[in-house]
Legacy VTK file of the C-alpha trace (Angstrom):
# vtk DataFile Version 3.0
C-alpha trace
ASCII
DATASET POLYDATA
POINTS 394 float
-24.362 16.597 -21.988
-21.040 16.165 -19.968
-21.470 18.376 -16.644
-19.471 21.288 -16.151
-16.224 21.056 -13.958
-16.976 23.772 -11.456
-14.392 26.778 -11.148
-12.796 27.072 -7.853
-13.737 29.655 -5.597
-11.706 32.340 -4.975
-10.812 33.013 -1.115
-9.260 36.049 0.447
-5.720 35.022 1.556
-4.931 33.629 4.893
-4.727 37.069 7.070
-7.263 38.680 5.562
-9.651 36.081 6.088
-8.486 35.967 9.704
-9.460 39.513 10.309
-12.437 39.223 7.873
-11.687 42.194 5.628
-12.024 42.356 1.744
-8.817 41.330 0.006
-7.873 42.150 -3.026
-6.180 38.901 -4.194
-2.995 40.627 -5.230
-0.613 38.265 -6.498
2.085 37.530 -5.062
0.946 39.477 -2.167
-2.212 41.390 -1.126
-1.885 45.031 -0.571
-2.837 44.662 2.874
-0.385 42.545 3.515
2.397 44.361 1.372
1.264 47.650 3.820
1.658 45.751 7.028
4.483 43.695 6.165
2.459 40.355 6.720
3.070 36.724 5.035
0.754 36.908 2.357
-0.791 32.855 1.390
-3.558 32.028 -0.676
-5.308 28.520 0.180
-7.772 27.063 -1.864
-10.776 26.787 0.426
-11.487 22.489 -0.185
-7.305 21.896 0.090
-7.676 23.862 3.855
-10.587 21.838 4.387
-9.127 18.563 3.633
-5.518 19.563 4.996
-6.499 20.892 8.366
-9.133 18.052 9.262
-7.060 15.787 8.364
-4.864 13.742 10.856
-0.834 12.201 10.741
-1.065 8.636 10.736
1.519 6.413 12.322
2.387 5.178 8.016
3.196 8.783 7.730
5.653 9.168 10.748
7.206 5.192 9.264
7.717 6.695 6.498
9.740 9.413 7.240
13.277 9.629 4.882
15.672 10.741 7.894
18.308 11.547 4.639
16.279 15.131 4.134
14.356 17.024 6.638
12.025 15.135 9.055
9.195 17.083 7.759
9.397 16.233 3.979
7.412 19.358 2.670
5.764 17.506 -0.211
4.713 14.847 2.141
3.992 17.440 5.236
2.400 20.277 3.170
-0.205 20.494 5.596
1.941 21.282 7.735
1.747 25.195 7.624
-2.007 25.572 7.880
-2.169 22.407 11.046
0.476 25.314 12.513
-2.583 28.258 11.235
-4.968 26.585 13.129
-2.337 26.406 16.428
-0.403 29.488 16.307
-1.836 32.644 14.749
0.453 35.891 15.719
-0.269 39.640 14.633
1.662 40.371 11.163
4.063 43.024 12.703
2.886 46.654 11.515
6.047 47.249 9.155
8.454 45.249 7.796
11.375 43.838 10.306
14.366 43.381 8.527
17.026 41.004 10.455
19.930 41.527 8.000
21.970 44.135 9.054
21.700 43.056 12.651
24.398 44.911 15.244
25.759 42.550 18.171
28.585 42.446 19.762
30.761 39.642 21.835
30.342 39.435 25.289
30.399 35.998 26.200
33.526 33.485 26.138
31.757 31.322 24.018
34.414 28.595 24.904
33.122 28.360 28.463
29.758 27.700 27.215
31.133 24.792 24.871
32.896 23.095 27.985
30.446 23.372 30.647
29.930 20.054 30.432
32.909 19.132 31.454
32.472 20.903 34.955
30.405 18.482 35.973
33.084 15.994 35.865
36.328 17.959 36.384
34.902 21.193 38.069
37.842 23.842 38.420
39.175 26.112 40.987
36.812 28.831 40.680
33.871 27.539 39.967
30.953 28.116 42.618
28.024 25.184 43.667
24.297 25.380 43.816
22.855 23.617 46.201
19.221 23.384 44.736
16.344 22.124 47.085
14.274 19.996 45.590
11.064 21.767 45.743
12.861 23.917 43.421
13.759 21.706 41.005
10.275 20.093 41.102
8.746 23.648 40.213
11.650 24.214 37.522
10.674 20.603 36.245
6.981 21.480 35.797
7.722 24.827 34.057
10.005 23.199 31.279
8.162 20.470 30.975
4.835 22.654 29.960
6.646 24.557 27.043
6.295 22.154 24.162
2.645 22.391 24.810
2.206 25.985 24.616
2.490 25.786 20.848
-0.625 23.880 21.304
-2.377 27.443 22.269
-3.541 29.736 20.355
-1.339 32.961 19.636
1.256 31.170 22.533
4.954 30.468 22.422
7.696 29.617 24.884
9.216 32.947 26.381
12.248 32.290 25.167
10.825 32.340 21.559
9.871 36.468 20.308
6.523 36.791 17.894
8.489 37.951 15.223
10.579 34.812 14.748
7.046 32.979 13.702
5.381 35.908 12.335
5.243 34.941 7.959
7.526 32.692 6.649
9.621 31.086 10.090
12.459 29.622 10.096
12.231 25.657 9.302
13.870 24.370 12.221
11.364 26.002 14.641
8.110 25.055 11.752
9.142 21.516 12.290
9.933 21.519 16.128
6.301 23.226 16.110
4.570 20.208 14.872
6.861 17.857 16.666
5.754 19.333 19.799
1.966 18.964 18.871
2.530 15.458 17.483
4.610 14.298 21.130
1.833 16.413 23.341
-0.487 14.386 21.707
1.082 11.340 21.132
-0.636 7.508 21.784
0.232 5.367 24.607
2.778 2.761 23.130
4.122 5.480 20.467
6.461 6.823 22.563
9.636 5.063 20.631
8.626 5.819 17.726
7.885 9.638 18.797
11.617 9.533 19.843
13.082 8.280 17.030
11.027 10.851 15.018
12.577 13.554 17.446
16.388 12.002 17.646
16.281 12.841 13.446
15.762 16.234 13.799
17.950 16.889 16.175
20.980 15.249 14.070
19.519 17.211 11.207
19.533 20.568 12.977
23.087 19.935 14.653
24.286 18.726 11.196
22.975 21.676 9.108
23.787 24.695 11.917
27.163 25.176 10.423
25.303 27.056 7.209
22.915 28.917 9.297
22.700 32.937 9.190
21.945 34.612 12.779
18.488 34.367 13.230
18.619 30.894 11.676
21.490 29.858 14.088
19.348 30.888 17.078
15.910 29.394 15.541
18.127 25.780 15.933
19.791 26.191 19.446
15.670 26.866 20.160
14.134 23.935 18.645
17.214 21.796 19.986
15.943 22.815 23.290
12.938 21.980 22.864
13.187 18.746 21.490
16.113 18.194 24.092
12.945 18.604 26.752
11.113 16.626 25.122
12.999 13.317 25.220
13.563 14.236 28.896
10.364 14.277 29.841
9.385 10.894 27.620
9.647 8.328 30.170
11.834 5.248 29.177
12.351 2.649 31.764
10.762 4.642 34.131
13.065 7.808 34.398
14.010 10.807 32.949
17.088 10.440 30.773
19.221 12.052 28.390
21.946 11.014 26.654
25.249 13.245 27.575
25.784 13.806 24.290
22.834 15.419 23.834
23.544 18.131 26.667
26.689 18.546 24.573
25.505 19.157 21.740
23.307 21.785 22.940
25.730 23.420 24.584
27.804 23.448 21.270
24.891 25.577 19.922
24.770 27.749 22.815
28.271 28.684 21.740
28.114 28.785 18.663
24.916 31.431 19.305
26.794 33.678 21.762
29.844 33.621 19.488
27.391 35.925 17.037
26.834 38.188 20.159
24.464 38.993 23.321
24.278 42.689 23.035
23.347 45.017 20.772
26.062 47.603 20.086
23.791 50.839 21.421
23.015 48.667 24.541
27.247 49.264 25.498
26.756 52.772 25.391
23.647 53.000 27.257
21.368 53.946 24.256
18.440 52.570 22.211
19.511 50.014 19.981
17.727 49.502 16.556
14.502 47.181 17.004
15.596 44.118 15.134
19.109 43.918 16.530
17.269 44.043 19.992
14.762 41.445 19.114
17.539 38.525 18.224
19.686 39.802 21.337
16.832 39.300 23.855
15.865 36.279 22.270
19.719 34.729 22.394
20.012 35.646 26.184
16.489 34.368 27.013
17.524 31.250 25.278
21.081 30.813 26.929
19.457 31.431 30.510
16.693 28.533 29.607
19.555 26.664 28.324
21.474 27.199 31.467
18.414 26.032 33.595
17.257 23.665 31.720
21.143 21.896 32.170
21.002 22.226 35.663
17.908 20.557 36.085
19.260 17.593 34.408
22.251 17.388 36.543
20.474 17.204 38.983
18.273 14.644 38.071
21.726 12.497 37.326
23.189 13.636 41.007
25.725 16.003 39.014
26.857 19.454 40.497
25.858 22.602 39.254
27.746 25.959 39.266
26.873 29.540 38.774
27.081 30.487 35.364
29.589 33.453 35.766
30.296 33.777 32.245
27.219 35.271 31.725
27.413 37.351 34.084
27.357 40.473 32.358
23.570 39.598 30.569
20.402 41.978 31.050
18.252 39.973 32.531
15.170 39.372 31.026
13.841 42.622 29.652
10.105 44.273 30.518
6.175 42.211 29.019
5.976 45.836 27.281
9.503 45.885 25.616
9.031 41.967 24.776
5.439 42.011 23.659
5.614 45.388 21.630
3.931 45.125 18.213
5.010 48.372 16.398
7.963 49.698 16.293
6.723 52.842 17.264
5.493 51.612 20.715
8.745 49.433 21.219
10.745 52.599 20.612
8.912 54.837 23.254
8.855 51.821 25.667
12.703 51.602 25.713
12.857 55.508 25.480
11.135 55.051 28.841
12.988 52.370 30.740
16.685 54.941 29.636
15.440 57.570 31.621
13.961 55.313 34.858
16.800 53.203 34.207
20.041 56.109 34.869
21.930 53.409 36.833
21.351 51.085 34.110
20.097 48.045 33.357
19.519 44.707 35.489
22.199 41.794 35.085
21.675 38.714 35.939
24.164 38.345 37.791
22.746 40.906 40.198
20.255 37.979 41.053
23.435 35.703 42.150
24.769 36.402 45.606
27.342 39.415 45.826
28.307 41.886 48.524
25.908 44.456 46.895
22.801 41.997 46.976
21.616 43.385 50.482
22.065 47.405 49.824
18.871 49.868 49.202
20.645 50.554 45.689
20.052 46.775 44.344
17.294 46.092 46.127
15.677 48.766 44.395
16.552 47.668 41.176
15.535 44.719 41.794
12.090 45.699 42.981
11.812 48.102 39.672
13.012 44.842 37.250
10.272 42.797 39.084
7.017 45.301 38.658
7.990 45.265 34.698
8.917 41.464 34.223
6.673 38.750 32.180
6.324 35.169 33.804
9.595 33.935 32.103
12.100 36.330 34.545
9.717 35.784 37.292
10.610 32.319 36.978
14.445 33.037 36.981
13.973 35.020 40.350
11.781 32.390 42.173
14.884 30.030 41.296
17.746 32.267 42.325
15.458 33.690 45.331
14.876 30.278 46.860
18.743 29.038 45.878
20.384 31.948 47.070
18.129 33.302 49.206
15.898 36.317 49.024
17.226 39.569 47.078
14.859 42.307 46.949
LINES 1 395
394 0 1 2 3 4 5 6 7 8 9 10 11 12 13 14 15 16 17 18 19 20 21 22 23 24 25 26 27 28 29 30 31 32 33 34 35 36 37 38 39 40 41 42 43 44 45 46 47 48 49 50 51 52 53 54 55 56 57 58 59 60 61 62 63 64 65 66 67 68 69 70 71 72 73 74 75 76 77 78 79 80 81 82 83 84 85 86 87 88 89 90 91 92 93 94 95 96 97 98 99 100 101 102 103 104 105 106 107 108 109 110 111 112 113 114 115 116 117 118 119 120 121 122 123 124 125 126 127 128 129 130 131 132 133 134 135 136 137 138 139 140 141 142 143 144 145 146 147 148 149 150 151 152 153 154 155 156 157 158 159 160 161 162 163 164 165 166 167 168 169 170 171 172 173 174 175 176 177 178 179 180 181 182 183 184 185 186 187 188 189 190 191 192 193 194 195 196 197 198 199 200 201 202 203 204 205 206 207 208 209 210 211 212 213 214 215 216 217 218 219 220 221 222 223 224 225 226 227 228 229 230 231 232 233 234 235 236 237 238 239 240 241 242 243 244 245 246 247 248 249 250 251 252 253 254 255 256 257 258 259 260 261 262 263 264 265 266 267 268 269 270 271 272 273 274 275 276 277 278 279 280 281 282 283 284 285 286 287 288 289 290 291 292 293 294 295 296 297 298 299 300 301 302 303 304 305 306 307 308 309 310 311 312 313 314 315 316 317 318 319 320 321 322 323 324 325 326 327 328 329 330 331 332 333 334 335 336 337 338 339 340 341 342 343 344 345 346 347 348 349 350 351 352 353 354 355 356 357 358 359 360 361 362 363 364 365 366 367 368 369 370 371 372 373 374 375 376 377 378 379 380 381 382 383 384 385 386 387 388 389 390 391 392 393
């Protein structure tokens, strides 16, 4: 008698399993997940098995088609639940809808586009940093840890907001996730090859960005970054190097991001802006000031000036860990209710971090005291930098 072929067993999807409640196996989405707005997958329980213990071999990376995305999805497929076992964020507790986004222009884009050429043909008005050392050795270390955070569980650079990964992410940052894992844990001898692997994307994402929507468009000037760091940081002849077309390029995105706008249109008139169209506005100027840093760390590296980024001037700095971290939109909404009414003089710039003839008086210091007790690790970076170039503000 010819045995039975067993009938797979059913599993719960992939957030209900996580918090270990009953799922109803909706199709094509639970009604848990439906309610809170979540990514709702279904994984057959042997496939996760197989997928997640199994490892990329070097074949797989060789035979990589660099003509369609360096993660080919029917060859990567494994690639969303290696990221499961990595990365696993809250699903947010309603749904966040990023198309009807508000920003507005507050950047000259153009300025961000040629800041390359500063470093060669500096103009008139333009003002030096003379970084220590020390300082760029700290800066150094900090950029060079990011691509490993993905590595940690419910962890991503601060530049990078939950809800960008939370469900279905964009693909540039799903691929620069497992690029990140693969070059953190990459073999001695496999660094060229890691490179190469790397050097595709990149030309991918710069190829593709001119199709992008918003949050899409900011997604790639993120995992350009990234990468970017990433063959910094991969020793070849024995220094750090990066080609200057590479900086360019980036800073081409960097335009091409603040061209969409910085600000949320309730921000100019000193109210509370809508939570999505605050989400992708922090996210841009967290982005542009790692961007910034991240270029001046490289010139100095190469012995190249660096200036004070005065078109930005007009940037919140980093907002509040409450604001950044919030999970609901209710708590998000009272937060920011909050900082309006202890914030009547309005809002931190960064450039109020630069020297000025205000950075001395009672009235900035205390702002900058009230910014600082609020802050996550990412603008307590920025102010160690500025505080030790510039000296100390608050």
């Amino acid at each position: 008698m010819t045995p039975r072929t067993p009938v797979p067993r059913k599993k719960s999807c992939n957030n209900c399993s996580k918090a270990k409640v009953r799922c109803d196996l909706g199709r094509p989405a639970c009604t848990r997940c439906k309610k809170r707005g979540g990514y709702c997958e279904y994984v057959d329980a042997k496939d996760s098995e197989q997928e997640v213990s199994s490892s990329t071999t070097q074949d797989e990376y060789n035979s990589i088609d660099g003509s369609t995305s360096v993660l080919n999805q029917a060859q990567y497929n494994a690639v969303p639940l290696m990221l499961g076992t990595v990365l696993s964020t809250p699903a947010p507790a309603e749904i966040l809808d990023f198309e009807n986004v508000q920003l507005v222009r507050t950047v000259d884009d153009y300025r961000i586009r040629a800041r390359w050429l500063e470093s060669v043909l500096p103009s008139a008005h333009q003002t030096p940093k003379d970084f220590a050392p020390t300082t760029m050795a700290f800066v150094s270390d900090v950029f060079k840890s990011y691509p490993g955070i993905f590595l940690a569980e419910n962890s991503l650079p601060p530049f990078i907001h939950w809800a960008q990964v939370s469900g279905k992410m964009c693909e540039a940052l799903a691929n620069c996730m497992n690029l990140a894992r693969m070059w953190e844990t990459q073999a001695g001898g496999t660094e060229a090859m890691v490179c190469g692997i790397i050097e595709k994307e990149m030309a991918r994402l710069f190829q593709q960005e001119t199709h992008c929507s918003d949050l899409e468009l900011l997604a790639t000037l993120q995992a350009y970054l990234l990468l970017t760091i990433m063959l910094f940081f991969t020793s070849r002849s024995g220094t750090n190097f990066i080609e200057q077309d590479t900086i360019i390029r980036l800073q081409e995105l960097a335009g091409d991001v603040a061209n969409k706008g910085t600000l949320c249109l309730a921000e100019t008139n000193g109210a509370r802006p809508d939570w999505e169209s605050w989400i992708i506005a922090s996210a841009k100027r967290r982005t542009l000031f790692a961007t910034y840093l991240f270029d001046n760390l490289v010139s100095f590296t190469l012995g190249s000036p660096s200036f004070i980024a005065t078109e930005l001037a007009s940037l919140p700095a980093p907002a509040s860990k409450r604001l950044w971290n919030a999970q609901t939109r209710l708590s998000w909404n009272a937060t920011y209710n909050q900082q309006l009414s202890q914030c009547a003089d309005g809002e931190l710039l960064i450039s109020h971090l630069w020297p000025s003839p205000d950075s001395g008086t009672p009235e900035q210091q205390r702002k900058v005291r009230r910014w600082l007790s609020s802050v996550d690790e990412f603008g307590i970076m920025l102010y160690s930098v500025t505080s030790h170039t510039y000296g100390k503000q608050a």
